[in-house]
Structures are given as C-alpha cells and as structure tokens.
C-alpha positions, 0 to 999 in steps of 0.5 A: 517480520523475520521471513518476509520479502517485499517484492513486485506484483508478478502476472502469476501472482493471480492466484494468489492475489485472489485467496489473499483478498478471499482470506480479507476479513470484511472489515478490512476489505471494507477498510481498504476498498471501500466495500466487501470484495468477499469474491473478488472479480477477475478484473480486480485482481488484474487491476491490482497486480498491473504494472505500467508507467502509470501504476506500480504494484508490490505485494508482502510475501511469507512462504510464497504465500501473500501478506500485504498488497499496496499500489501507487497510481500516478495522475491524481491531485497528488504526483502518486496515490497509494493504497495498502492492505495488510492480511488480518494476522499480520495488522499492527506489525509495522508490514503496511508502513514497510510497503508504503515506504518501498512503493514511495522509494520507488515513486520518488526514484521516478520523480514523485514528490507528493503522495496521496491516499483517501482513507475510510473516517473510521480506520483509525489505525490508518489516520493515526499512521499517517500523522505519525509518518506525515504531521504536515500532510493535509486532510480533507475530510470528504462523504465520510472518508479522508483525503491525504496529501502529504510531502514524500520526505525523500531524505528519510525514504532513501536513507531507509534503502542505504541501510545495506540490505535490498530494499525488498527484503525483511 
C-alpha cells in the first residue's frame, strides 16, 4: 500500500471517479452496487463524489489515479451508512478496511456511533470483514442481502489516528 493516500472526494475528481468505476470488474460493480454500472451515469459519479452534512466521501488514490472509494451517509436506521469499493488489483490488500476506518473517524468526530452497511449474501469476503472488525454487529439477512448494524468502537477508531502519521495517508 506504500504510495497510497487516502484523502476527500474533490469536485474534479469526476473524471476519475468515472474510469475508476468504468476499470470495476462486473462482479465487483455488482458486489458494491447491487448491479453493473459498466457505463456509469453522470448522476452517479456526483452522487458519490458529494460532500455535505448529510454525506462524506473519500477515495484511495495511487499516482493520482483512483483505487478504492467509500461513502457514509448520515439519517438511516444507523447514525451513518457506509459503502466501500476497492479496484480488482488492489482486493484483499487491506485498502477497504483502511477507507472504512477513516470515514468512521471522520463520522465519530461528528458524533456517530453506529454504522451501517447492506452487504450482497454472496460477497463473502465483505461479511468475513465485517465479523472480524464487528463480532457484536447484527445481521439481518433481507432479499438476498445482509443488513449491518454495528457499534463504531471509538476507542480503537482514535487510537488508529494517534499513531503520528496523518490519518490520510499510507
């Protein structure tokens, strides 16, 4: 992961937002959306690069280029939602479990203490991640997908960001 930043969604990031999703293999654009999103609509790509009080975006970037996206949305049955991809080649590398602890810093810096997901049933490597970080969390298993509530344990999520380097950087 040497080289990586982890930094916020930009309004220029567009562009690259859209040839990352384009670069998506179909199983892993299904995985994260629920469907194929071979050409991704313009409305998409500013939906998940949007920053507000409501949403919070960040993206993994290597060379300038994008590597992993995740988002948190804050008014569901949990303080915030959250939703992570991760390109094909950087899978199983720990990259999504570094964007969902800096969205979840960012979100309990903001009060948060509860996140949610809905995870497809057969993304396995999502759910194993999630008993891992979450053993307490409650799953709901709902038309094929699974519904996430966990605890944000704050403790661990700050200590991460006392370690001396920034927070958003690799």
């Amino acid at each position: 992961m040497l080289g990586t930043q982890i930094r916020p969604t930009r309004p220029d990031d567009e562009e690259r937002v859209t040839r990352f999703l384009s670069g998506l293999s179909l199983q892993t654009q299904t995985l994260r959306f629920f469907t194929g999103v071979s050409r991704p609509a313009a409305s998409l790509v500013r939906a998940l690069i949007a920053l507000d009080e409501r949403r919070d975006a960040l993206v993994a970037t290597l060379d300038g280029e994008i590597i992993g996206h995740a988002m948190s949305y804050r008014g569901g049955a949990a303080d915030v939602e959250v939703a992570v991809v991760v390109t094909d080649q950087w899978q199983g590398l720990g990259l999504g479990p570094r964007l969902i602890d800096a969205l979840l810093f960012r979100a309990a810096v903001r009060g948060a203490t509860t996140v949610g997901m809905d995870v497809l049933g057969e993304n396995r490597r999502v759910l194993r991640m999630i008993r891992r970080q979450w053993p307490d969390a409650a799953m709901k298993v709902v038309s094929g997908s699974v519904e996430v509530t966990a605890m944000i344990n704050q403790a661990a999520v700050f200590a991460e960001y006392r370690s001396g380097a920034s927070p958003l950087t690799m």
